[in-house]
N, C-alpha and C positions, 0 to 999 in steps of 0.2 A: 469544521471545528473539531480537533479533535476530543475524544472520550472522557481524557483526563478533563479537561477542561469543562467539559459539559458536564460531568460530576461534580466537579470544583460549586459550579456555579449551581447546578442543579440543588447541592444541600443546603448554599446560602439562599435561595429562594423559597425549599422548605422552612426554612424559618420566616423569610421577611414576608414570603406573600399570606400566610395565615394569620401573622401578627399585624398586617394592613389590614385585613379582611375581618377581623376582628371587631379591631380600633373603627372601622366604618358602620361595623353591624349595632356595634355596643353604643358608638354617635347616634347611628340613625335610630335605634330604640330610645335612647335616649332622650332624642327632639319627640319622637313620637310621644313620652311619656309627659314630655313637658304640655305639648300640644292639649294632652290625655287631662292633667290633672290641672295644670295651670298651676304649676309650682312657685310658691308667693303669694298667690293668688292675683296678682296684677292684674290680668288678662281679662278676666271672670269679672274682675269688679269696674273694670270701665267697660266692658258692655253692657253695663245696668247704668243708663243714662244716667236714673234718677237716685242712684247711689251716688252718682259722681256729682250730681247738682245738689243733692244735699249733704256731704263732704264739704261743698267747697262754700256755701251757706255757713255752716258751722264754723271753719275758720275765719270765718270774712267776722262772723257776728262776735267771735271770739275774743275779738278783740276788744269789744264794747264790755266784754266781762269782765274781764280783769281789771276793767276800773271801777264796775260797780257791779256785786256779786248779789243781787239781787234776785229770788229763786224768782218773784212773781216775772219778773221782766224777761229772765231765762224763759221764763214758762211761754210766754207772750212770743217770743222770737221764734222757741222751737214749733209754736202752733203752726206761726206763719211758716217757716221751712217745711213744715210736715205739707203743709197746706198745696206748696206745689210739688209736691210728689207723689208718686202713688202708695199709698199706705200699706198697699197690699207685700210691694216688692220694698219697701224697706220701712226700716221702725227708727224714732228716735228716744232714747231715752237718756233720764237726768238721775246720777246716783248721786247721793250726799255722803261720803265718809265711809265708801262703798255699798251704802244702802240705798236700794232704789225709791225712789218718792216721784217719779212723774216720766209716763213714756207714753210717748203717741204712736199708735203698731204694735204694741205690746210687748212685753219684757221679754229675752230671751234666759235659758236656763241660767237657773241660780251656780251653777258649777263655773257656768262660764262668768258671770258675774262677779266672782270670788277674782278669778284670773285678771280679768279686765282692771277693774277695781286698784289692783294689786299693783300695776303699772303706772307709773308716774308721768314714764313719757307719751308723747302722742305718735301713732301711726298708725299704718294698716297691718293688722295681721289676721291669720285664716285660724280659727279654733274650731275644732269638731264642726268639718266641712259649714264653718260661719264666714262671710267677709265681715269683717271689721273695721272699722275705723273710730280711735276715743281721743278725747279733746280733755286735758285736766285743767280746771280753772277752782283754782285753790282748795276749798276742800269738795267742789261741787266736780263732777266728770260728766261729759257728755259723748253718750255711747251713740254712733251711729252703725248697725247690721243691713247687709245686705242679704233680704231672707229671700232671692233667689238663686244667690249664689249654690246652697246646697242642693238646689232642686236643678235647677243647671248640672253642676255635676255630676247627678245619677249614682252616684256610690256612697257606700259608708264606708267608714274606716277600715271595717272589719272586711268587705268585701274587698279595697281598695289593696290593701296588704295583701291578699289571697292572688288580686291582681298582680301586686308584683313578682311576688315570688313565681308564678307560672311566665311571668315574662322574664324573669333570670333564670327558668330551667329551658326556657325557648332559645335564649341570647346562648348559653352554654351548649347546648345543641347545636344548634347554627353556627356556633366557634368550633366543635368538631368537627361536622359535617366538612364546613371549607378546609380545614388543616388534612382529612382524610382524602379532599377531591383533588385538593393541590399536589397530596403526595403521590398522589393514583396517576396524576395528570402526567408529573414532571418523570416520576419512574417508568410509566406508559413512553417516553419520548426518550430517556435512555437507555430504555430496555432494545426499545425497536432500534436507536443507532448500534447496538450491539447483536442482538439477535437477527438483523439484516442481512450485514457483513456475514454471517458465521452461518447463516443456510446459503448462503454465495459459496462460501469456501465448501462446505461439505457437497452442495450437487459439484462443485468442480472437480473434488478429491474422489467421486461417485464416478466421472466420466472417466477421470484418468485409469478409478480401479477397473473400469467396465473397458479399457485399453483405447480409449479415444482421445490420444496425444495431440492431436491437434487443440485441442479443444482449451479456448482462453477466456479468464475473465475479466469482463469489462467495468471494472469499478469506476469511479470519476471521484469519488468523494474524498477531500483531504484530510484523513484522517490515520492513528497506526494501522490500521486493514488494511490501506491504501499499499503500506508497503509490502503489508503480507502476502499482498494479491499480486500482487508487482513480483517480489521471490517466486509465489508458486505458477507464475507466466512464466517465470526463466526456469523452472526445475521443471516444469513441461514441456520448453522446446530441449533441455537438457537429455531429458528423458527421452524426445523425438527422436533427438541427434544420436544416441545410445542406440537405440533402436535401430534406426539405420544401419549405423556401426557394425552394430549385432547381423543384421541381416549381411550385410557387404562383407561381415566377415565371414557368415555362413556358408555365403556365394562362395568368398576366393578358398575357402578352406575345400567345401567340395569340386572347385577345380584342381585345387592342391595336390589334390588325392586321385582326381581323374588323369591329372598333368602325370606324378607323380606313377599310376600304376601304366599307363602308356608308355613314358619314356625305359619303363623298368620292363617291361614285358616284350618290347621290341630284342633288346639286346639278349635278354634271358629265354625268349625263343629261339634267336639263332644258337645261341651257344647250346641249347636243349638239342638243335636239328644238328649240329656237328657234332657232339659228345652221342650223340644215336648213332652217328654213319661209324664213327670211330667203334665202337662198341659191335653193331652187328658188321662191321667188316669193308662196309662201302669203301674206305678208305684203303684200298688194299697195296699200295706203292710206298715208299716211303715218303718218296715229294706229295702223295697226297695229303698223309697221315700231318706232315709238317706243314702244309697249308691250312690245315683244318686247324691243327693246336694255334698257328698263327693268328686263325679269327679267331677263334676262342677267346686270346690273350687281346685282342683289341679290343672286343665285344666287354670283355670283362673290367678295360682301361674303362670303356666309356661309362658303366656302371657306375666303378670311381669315381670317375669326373665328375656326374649326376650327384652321389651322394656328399662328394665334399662342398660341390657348391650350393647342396641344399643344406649341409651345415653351418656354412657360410651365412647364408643364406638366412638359417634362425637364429644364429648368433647377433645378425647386427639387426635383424626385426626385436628382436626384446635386451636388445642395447646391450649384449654380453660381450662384441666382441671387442678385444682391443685396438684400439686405434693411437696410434704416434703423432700426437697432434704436432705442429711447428708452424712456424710462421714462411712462408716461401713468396719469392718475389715470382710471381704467377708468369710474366713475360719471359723471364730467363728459362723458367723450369716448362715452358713449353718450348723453348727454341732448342734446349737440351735433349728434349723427350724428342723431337722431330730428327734430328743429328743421329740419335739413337736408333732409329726404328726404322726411316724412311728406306734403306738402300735392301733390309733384312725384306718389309710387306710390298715392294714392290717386283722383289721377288716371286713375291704370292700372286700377284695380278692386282695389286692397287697402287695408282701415285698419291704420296703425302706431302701436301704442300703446307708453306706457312703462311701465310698471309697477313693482315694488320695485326700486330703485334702491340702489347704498353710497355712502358717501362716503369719502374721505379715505383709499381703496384704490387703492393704484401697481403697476401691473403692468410688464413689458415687452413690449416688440410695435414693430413696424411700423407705422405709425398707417394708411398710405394702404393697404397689405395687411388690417390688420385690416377698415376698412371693408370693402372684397373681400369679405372673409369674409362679414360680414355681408348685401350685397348678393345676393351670390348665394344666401345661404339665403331671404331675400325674393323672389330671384328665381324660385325653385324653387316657393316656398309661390303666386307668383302664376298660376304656369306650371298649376300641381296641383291646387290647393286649389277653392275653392268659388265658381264663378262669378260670383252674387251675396253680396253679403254681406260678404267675404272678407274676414279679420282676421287678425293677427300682433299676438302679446303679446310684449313683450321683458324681462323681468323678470333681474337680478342681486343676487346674494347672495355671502355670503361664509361658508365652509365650512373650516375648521380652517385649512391653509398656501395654501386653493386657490378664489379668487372663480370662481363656476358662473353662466356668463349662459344664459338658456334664452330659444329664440325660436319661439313655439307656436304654430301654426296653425288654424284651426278646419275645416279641412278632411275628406276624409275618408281621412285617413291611409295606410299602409299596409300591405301584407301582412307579419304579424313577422318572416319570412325574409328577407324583403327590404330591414329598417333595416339589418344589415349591410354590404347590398351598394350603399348608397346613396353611396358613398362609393368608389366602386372606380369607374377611368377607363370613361366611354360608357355607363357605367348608368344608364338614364332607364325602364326598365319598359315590357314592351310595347307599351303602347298610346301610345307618344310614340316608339318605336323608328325608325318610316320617316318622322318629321319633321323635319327640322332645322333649321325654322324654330323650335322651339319648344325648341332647347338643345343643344349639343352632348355632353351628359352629364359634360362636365370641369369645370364650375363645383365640384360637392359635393370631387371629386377634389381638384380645386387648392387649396381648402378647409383639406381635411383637411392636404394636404402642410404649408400655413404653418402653421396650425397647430401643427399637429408641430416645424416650428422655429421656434417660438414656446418650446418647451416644454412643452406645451399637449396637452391630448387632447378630440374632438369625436366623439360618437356622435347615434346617431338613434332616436327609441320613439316609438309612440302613448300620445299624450298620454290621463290616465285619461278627460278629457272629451270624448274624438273629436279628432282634428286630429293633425297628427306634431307634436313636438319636438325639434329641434335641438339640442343640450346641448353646450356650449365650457367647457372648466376649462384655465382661467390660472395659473400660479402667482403667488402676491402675494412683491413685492418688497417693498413698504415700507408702514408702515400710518404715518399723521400726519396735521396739520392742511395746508392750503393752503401749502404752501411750494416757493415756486419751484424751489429747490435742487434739491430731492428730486426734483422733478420732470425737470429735466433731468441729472442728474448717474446 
């Protein structure tokens, strides 16, 4: 349930369940009092048998009186009614004109007498802890008391009042106390669905500060925490994956620099060890002097080349450099590129073949970067592969949203650990490591970067026939017949 909701409900219950609790304590005092005093007196006076058999004597005889008001004959009747009862527990008496003249049990106070008297009709009523019962037959009244009723009772007025009032400061107490336990209760039970949640979130915000990214919390409960805890799960695998990041980049940056002071110290040695011989005289011929300046000036190209393509290189790592995007039918501009290249690199010791080729597949790219691309995976397969012999298959295909060009070597490939790393800046593999004549490892690098903003993903495997593979997935833009439009639009 969530918070709101149980607050919602939480304050309609401060109200409803004290005002039940109440209404049941203030009933049940209530019966109790009734119980207590016998309110009417009803109760009190039917369990005095002999009040109630001479009640019901008096109305029976009553009616013999009103036809003849005869005080002896009254007198006569009440003897007998007195006769079966016990005189002790109840009295009968006979008022004329409110004055009493004849009671069997004796008179009850003259106060009350006044009162009785004073009443015309007949019933039972309680005066000053009395049961009563009076009968008027013209001007004659006949009083029946039940004189154990007050003794029953046990209280007098004066005590009985005292009684109440301490049982309505009891009932008002008791109507606190529950309104106090209700509210202790229900705020006890919203407090903990919120104070719960919120030592959850601080030990987890404790582990993250204390650097333990792994570290998740397991809520289950459907409520708004629910999603808090749900965010701060994903901003700590967020935080994890940063962290990685951070570290992976710490890694490739101090290869960066180890790549980077290597391939710069190789050529900057030589040129140091010929600008020496030049200097104290080794070179003493002219043909040598002009050999020396000759390495010098290669040494110094290769420097070049390292640092343009490490500019290259940070250019399109933080998206600075510019690219010419267009739209290019991938099939044609690979049979053009092969047309182009193949008669120039097999010159160099590689055949470039064509192989399954698409048509009428528009991708986007770069046109003069894609070559890049290309080039330097030839460049690589020449640099590595198979001294005689040496072949590159370049075969494209189209696969669900995504044409896959592969460029295969017949080489002999390399180690599976190492297709990963072919592609991560200065990785050229030991055995190419202290040459830099033969690549400064950023070609595959620079690769993959366009690539990549391309839209594009480029991996590396041995190929099942021997040789590495190359593998570039394009996303296809448009698929159609030869139409201009498409193509540059």
């Amino acid at each position: 349930m969530y918070i709101k909701r149980r607050l919602y409900i939480s304050n309609i219950l401060m109200i409803i369940i004290p005002v039940v609790l109440s209404i049941t304590i203030a009933f049940t005092m209530g019966f109790v009092l009734v119980e207590i005093f016998d309110i009417g007196g009803s109760k009190k006076i039917e369990e005095n048998k002999h009040y109630e058999s001479a009640v019901m004597q008096v109305k029976q005889s009553s009616r013999l009186w009103f036809g003849d008001n005869d005080l002896n004959q009254i007198k006569l009747d009440v003897n007998r009614i007195a006769a079966t009862v016990d005189k002790n527990k109840v009295s009968i008496s006979i008022y004329y004109a409110g004055t009493p003249v004849y009671s069997v049990g004796g008179f009850f106070e003259q106060q009350i007498t006044g009162k009785v008297s004073a009443r015309n009709d007949h019933r039972r009523v309680i005066i000053n802890n009395e049961g009563i019962y009076k009968e008027s037959i013209g001007k004659y009244t006949i009083v029946v008391v039940d004189k154990d009723f007050a003794v029953k009772l046990g209280r007098t007025k004066e005590q009985r009042d005292e009684f109440l009032f301490h049982t309505g400061l009891l009932l008002f107490v008791l109507i606190v106390i529950s309104v106090m336990l209700t509210n202790r209760f229900l705020t006890r039970i919203v407090f903990n669905s919120i104070a719960t949640p919120l030592d959850t979130l601080v030990n987890g915000v404790h582990q993250i500060r204390d650097g333990n990214l792994n570290y998740k919390i397991d809520y289950k409960v459907e409520d708004e925490f629910k999603e808090v805890c749900d965010d701060f799960n994903d901003m700590a695998d967020q935080l994890l994956t940063m962290e990685k990041a951070k570290e992976k980049d710490d890694e490739n940056r101090r290869e960066l620099i180890a790549g980077i002071s290597h391939d710069l110290r190789t050529p900057l040695t030589s040129i140091k060890a010929y600008v020496e011989g030049l200097i104290e005289g080794v070179a003493s011929t002219p043909e040598v002097k002009k050999r020396y300046l000759e390495t010098i000036k290669n040494k110094t190209d290769d420097l070049e080349h390292i640092v343009n393509q490490l500019f290259m290189f940070s250019k399109i790592d933080i998206g600075d450099f510019p690219l010419r995007m267009e739209n290019l039918k991938i099939g044609e501009q690979l049979a053009d590129f092969v047309d182009d290249i193949a008669e120039e690199y097999e010159k160099k010791g590689i055949k470039i073949v064509l192989g399954e080729n698409v048509k009428n597949i528009i991708v986007s790219a770069d046109r003069v970067q894609f070559c890049n691309v290309l080039i330097n995976a030839i460049e690589n397969s020449l640099k590595y592969g198979n001294k005689e012999n040496n072949l590159m298959l370049i075969e494209c295909k189209e696969e669900d949203t995504n044409v896959i060009i592969t460029m295969t070597d017949n080489g002999p490939g390399v180690p599976e650990e190492a297709c990963e790393k072919l592609f991560k800046i200065f990785y050229r593999g030991d055995r190419a490591r202290s040459n830099t004549s033969q690549g400064s490892g950023l070609g595959l690098a620079i690769s993959a970067k366009i690539i990549e903003r391309f839209g594009g993903l480029i991996k590396a495997n041995n190929a099942a026939n021997g040789g590495l593979a190359i593998t570039i997935s394009l996303p296809i833009v448009l698929r159609g017949e030869n139409d201009e439009e498409n193509i540059n639009n």
